[in-house]
N, C-alpha and C positions, 0 to 999 in steps of 0.2 A: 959854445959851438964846438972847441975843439976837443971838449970831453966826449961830447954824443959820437963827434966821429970817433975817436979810439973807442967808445963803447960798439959803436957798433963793426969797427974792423974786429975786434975778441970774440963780439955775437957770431960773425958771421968763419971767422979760422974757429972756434971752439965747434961752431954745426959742420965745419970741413970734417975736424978730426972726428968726433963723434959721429958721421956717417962712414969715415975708413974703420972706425973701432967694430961698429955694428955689422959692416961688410965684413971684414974679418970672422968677426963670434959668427954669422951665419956660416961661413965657410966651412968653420974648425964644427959647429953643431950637424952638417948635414954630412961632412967626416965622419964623425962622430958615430952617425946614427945605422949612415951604409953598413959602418962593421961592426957595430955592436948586435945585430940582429942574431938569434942563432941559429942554425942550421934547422930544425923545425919550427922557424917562424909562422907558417903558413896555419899550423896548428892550433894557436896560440892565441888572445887575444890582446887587443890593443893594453888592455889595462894589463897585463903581467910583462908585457916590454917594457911598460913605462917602470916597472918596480925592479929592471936591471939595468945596464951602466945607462941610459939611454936619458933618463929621467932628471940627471944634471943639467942636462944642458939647457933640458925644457924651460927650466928654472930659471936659469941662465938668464936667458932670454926673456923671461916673463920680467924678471926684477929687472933690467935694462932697459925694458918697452916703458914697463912703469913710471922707471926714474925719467927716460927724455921725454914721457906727456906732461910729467909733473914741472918740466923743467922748461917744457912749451908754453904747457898752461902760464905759470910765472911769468915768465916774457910777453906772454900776450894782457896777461892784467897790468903790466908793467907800462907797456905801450900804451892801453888804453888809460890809466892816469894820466900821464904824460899830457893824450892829446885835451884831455879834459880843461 
């Protein structure tokens, strides 16, 4: 009993910190993106902004979303063992 509870007080500060990390990376991406834009953006199309500074971040973000479904997903087959 008193392991599940320390597991799940870690579960639940590890999904605190990991929404303040992901809060932050959006912040610093949509920084990012305001002024990476160039002065003939209007011009332009989406695919040749993604191929200057703009396109890190996307990434960014893509392998993070990735990592906490994958890390969701785990915990939720984890859970349902359990109640099995």
């Amino acid at each position: 009993m008193r392991r599940v509870l320390l597991f799940r007080r870690l579960m639940i500060g590890g999904m605190a910190v990991l929404g303040m990390v992901l809060t932050g990376l959006t912040a610093v991406l949509i920084g990012s993106v305001s002024t990476a834009q160039p002065p003939d953006a209007p011009a332009r199309s989406a695919s040749l902004l993604l191929e200057e500074a703009a396109a890190g971040g996307y990434v960014l973000t893509a392998i993070i979303a990735f990592t906490l479904g994958v890390i969701v997903t785990w915990l939720c087959m984890k859970k349902r063992e359990r109640m099995k």
